[in-house]
ROTI-339188 format. One record per residue (C-alpha): residue in one letter; x, y, z. Coordinates in nm, 2 decimals. Each point is the difference from the previous one (the first is absolute). Example, Ala and Ser with C-alpha at 12.3 -4.5 7.8 and 13.67 -1.06 7.14 Angstrom:
BEGIN
["A"; [1.23; -0.45; 0.78]]
["S"; [0.14; 0.34; -0.07]]
//
This chain:
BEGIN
["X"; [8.15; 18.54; 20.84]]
["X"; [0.13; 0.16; -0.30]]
["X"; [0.26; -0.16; -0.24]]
["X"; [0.34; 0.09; -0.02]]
["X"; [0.04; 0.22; -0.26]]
["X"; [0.21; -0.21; -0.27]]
["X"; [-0.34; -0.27; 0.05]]
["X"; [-0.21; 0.26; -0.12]]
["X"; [-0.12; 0.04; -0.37]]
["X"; [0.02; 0.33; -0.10]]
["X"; [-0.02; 0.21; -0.41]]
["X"; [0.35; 0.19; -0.05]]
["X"; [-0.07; 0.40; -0.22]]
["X"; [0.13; -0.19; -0.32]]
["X"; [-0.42; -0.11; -0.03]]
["X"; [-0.16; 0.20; -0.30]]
["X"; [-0.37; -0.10; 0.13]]
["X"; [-0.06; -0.26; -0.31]]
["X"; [-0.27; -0.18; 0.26]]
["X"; [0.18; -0.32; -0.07]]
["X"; [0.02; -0.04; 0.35]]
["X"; [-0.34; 0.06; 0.10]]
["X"; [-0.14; -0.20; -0.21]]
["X"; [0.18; -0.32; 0.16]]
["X"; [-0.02; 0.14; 0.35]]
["X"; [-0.28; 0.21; 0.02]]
["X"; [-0.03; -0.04; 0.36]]
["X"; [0.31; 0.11; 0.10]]
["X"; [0.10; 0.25; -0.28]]
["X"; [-0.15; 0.32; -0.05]]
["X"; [0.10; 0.31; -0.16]]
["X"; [0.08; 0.25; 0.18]]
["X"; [0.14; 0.40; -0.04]]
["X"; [0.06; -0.12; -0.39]]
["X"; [0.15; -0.38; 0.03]]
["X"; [-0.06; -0.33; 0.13]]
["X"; [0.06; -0.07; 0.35]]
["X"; [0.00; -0.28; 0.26]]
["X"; [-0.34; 0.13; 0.22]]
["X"; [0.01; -0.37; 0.22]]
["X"; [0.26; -0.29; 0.05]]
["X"; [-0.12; -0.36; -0.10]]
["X"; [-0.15; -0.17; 0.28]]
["X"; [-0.02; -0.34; -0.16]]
["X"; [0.19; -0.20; -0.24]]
["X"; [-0.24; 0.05; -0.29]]
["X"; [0.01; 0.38; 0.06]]
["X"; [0.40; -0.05; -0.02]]
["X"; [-0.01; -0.22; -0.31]]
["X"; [-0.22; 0.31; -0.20]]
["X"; [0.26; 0.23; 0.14]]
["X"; [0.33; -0.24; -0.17]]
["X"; [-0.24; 0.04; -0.30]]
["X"; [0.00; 0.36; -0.01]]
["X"; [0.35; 0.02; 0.04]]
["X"; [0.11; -0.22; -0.27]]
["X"; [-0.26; 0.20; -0.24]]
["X"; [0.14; 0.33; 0.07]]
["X"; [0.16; 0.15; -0.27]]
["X"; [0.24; 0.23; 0.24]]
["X"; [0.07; -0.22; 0.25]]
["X"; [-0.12; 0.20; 0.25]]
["X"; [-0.18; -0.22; 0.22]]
["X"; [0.24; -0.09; 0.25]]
["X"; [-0.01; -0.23; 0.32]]
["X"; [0.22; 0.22; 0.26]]
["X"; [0.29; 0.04; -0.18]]
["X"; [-0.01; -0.31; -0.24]]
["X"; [-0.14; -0.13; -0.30]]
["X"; [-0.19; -0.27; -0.01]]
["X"; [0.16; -0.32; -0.06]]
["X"; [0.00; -0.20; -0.34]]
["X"; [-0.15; -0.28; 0.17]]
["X"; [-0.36; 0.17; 0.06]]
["X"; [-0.06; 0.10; -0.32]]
["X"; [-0.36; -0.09; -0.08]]
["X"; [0.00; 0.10; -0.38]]
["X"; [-0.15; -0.14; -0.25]]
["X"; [-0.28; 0.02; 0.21]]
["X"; [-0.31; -0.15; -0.08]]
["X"; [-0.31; 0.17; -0.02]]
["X"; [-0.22; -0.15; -0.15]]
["X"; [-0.06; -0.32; -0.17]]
["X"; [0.22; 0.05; -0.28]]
["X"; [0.14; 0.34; 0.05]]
["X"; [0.33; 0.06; 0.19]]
["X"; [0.13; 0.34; 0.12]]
["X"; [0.32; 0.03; -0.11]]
["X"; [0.11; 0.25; 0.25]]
["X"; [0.37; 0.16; 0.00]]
["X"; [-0.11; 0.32; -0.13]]
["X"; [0.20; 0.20; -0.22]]
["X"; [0.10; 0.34; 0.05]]
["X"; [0.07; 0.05; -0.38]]
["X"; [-0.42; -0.05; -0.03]]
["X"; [-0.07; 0.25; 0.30]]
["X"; [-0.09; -0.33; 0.21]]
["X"; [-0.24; -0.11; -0.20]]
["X"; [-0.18; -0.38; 0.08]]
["X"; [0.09; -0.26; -0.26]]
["X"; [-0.16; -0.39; -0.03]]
["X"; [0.03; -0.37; -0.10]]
["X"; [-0.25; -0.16; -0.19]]
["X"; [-0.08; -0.37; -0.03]]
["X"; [-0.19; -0.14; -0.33]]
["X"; [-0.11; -0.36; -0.05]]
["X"; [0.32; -0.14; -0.13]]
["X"; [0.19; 0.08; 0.29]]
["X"; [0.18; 0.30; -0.14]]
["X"; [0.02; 0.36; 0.13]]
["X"; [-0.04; 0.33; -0.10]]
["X"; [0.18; 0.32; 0.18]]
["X"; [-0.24; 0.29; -0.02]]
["X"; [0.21; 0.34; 0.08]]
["X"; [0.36; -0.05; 0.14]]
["X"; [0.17; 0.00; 0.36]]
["X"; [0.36; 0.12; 0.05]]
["X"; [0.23; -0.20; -0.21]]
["X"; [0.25; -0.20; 0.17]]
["X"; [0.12; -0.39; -0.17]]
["X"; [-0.07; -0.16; 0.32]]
["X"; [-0.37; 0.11; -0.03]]
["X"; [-0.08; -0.09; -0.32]]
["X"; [0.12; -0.35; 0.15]]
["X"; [-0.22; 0.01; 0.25]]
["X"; [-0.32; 0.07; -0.19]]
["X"; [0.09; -0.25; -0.28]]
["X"; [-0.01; -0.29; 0.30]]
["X"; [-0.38; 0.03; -0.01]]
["X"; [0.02; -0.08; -0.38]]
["X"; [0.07; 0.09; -0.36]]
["X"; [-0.04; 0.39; -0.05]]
["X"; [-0.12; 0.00; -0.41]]
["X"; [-0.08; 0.41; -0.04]]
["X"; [0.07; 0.32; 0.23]]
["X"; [-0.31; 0.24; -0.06]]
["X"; [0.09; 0.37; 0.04]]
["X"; [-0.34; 0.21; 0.09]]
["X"; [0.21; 0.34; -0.10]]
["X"; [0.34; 0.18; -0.06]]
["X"; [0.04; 0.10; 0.33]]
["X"; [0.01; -0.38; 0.17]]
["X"; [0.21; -0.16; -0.32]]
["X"; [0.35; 0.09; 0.16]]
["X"; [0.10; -0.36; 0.07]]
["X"; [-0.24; -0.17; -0.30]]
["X"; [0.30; -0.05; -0.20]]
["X"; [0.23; -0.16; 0.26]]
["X"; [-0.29; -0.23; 0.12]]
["X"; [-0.11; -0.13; -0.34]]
["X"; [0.35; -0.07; -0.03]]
["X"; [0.00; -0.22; 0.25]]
["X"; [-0.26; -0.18; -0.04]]
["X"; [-0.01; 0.00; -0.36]]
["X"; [-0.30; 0.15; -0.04]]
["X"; [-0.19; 0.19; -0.20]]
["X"; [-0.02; 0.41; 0.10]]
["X"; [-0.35; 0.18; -0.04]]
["X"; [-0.10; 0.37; -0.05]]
["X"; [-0.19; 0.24; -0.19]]
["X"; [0.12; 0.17; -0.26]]
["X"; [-0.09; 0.31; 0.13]]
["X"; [0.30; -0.05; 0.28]]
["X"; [0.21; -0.21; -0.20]]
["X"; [0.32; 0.26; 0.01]]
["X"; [-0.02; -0.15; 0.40]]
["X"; [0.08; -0.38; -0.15]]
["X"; [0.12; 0.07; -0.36]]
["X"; [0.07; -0.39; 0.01]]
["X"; [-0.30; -0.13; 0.08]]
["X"; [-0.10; -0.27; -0.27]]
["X"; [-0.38; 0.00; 0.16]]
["X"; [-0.17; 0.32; -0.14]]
["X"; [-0.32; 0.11; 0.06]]
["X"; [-0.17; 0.23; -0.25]]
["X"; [-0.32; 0.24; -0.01]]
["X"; [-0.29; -0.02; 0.28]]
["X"; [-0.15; -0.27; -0.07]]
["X"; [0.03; -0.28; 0.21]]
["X"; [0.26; -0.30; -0.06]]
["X"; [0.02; -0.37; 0.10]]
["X"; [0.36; -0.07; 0.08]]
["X"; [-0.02; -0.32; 0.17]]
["X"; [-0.32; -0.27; 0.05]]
["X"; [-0.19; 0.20; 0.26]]
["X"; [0.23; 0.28; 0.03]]
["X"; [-0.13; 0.32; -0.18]]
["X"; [0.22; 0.32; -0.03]]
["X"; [-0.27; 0.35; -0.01]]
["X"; [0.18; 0.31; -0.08]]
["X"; [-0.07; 0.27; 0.17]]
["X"; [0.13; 0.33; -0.09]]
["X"; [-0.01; 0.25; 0.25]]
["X"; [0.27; -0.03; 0.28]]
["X"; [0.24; -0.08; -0.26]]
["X"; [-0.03; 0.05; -0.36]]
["X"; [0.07; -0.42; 0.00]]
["X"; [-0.17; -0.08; 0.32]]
["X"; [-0.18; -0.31; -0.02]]
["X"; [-0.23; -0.25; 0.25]]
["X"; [0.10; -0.36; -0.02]]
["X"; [-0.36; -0.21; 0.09]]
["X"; [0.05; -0.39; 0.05]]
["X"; [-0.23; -0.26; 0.07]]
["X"; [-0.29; 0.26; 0.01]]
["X"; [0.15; 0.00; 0.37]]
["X"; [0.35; 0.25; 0.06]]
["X"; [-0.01; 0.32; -0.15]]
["X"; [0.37; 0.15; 0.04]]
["X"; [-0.05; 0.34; -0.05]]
["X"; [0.34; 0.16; -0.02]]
["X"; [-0.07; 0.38; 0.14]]
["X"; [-0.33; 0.05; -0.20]]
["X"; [-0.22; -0.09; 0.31]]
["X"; [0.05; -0.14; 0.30]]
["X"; [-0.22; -0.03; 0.37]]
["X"; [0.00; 0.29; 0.16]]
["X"; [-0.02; -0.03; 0.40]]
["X"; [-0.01; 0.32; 0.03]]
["X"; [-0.34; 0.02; -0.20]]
["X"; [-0.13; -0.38; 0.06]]
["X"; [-0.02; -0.06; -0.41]]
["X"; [0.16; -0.02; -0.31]]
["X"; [0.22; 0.34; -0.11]]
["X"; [0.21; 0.12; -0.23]]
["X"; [0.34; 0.20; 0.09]]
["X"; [-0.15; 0.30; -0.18]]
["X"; [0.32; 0.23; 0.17]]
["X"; [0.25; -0.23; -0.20]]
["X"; [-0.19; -0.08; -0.31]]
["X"; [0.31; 0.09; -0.23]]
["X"; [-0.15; -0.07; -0.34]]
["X"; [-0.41; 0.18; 0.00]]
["X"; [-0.22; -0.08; 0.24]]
["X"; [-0.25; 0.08; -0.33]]
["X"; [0.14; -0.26; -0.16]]
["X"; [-0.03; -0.20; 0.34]]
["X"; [-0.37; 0.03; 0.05]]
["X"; [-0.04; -0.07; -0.38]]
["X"; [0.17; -0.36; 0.04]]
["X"; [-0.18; -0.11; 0.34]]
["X"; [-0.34; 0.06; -0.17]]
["X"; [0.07; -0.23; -0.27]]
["X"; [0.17; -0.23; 0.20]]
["X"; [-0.21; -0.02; 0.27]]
["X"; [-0.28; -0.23; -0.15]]
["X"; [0.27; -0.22; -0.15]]
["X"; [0.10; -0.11; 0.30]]
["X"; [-0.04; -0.20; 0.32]]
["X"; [0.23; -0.05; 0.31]]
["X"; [-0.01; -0.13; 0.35]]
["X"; [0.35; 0.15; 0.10]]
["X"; [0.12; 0.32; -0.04]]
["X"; [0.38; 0.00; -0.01]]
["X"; [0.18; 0.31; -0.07]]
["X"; [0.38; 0.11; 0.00]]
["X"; [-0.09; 0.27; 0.22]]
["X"; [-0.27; 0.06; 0.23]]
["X"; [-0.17; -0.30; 0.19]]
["X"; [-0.11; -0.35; -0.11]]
["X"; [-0.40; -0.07; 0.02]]
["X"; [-0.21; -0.34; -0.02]]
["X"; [-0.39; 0.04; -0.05]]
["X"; [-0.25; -0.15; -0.15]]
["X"; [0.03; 0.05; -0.42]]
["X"; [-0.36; 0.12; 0.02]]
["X"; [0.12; 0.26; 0.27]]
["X"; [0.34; 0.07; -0.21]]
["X"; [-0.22; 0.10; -0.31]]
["X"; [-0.27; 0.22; 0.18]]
["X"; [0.32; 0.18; 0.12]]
["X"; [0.18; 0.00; -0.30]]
["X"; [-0.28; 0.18; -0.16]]
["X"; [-0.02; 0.27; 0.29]]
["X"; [0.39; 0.05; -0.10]]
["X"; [-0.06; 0.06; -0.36]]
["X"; [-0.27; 0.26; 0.09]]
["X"; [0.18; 0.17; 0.26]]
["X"; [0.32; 0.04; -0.21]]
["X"; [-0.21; 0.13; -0.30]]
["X"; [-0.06; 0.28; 0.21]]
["X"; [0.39; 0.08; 0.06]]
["X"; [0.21; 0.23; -0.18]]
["X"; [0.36; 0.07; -0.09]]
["X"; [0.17; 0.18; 0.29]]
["X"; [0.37; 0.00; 0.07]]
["X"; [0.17; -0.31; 0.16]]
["X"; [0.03; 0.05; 0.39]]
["X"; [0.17; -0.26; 0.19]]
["X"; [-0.10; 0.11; 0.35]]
["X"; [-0.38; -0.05; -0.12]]
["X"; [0.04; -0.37; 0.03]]
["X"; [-0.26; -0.15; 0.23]]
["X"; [0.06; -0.43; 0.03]]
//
């Protein structure tokens, strides 16, 4: 029997296909005809709780359950994902939807990597699971809330130089292309190439948040690069992963857009390299939105 129509979940035409969605639900959210779209109903609670989850993430709100949002009450977020990595979910549509993440050090304290939608009550929310010391920006186009957030918390704000007009405030500065311990086991990599600034936080020789300079690609069942929305060079792109590349070693792959990845390090690095050699053979071409493949 089918359910009555204000039971069912459904995606509303405000969806921009960020893949937000499907990467919390992938077995009931596909794209389809250009945007994300309900292709089943949840036949178990589980199923349910991944849909809440998408719906809380979304950065338009458009994932509705008949004609209701979901309530307060189910919001899942932070949401852990791994042993001392939380997503924060709550996208923001000031950061085109992008992903952004808690991380735990030894001493208890937290660092935001990349920024949800701002809102007071949320910053409340993700400072219950502990002090939050630094917000790490990974580029100009997700620092739209750095300021507030750092604010908050009192922390300290990170980003390049190269994107520093994005957070002209920011009292963390990276410099040049070399890379930079920040924090004890936290290293910031800068990475020029989606963003003059664009930079790949590595901590614990474990997470690797990525920003938009790579991310897993379902589409192509490895590692990828947005080469369509490379805004900076993708020259300058392929130049940075191949010295970057031997420097480091990850068993996550967590990006702002794009999907999330655990593997082996081993495996990470054998792909990495593939990446740097692929992406060597690119050139410049003009930025085409539609070309995106998740």
């Amino acid at each position: 029997m089918n359910e009555p129509v204000d039971a069912a979940w459904r995606v509303d035409r405000r969806c921009t296909n960020c893949d937000v969605a499907r990467q919390l639900a992938p077995e009931l959210v596909a794209e389809v005809a250009g945007r994300s779209s309900i292709v089943r109903q949840p036949r178990t609670d589980a199923e349910e709780k991944t849909l809440y989850a998408a719906a809380f993430a979304c950065h338009t709100r458009s994932i509705r359950h008949g004609t209701r949002g979901p309530h307060p009450a189910l919001d899942p977020f932070p949401l852990r994902l791994a042993e001392h990595v939380y997503l924060c979910g709550h996208n923001s549509p000031h950061t085109a939807g992008a992903n952004s993440y808690l991380l735990r050090r030894p001493a208890g304290n937290l660092m935001m990597i990349d920024t949800p939608r701002w809102s007071p009550a949320l910053a409340t929310k993700y400072a219950t699971l502990g002090p939050i010391t630094d917000v790490l920006l990974t580029h100009r186009d997700h620092a739209a809330h750095g300021r507030k957030y750092a604010d908050r918390f009192g922390a300290r704000l990170w980003i390049h130089e190269g994107d520093l007009a994005a957070a002209p405030g920011a009292g963390g500065i990276l410099r040049g292309t070399e890379p930079i311990e920040i924090a004890d086991g936290v290293t910031a990599h800068p990475l020029p190439g989606h963003t003059e600034g664009s930079v790949l936080y590595l901590a614990d020789a474990t997470y690797c948040f990525s920003g938009d300079s790579l991310y897993w690609s379902r589409t192509d069942g490895d590692i990828a690069v947005a080469e369509s929305v490379t805004w900076y060079s993708i020259t300058e792109l392929a130049a940075s992963l191949a010295r970057t590349t031997p420097r480091v070693r990850f068993e996550w792959l967590l990006p702002g857009h794009g999907d999330r990845k655990q593997l082996p390090a081993d495996e990470f690095a054998r792909r990495m390299h593939g990446l740097a050699t692929r992406t060597a053979d690119l050139s410049p071409r003009p930025i085409d939105f539609t070309a995106l493949r998740w």
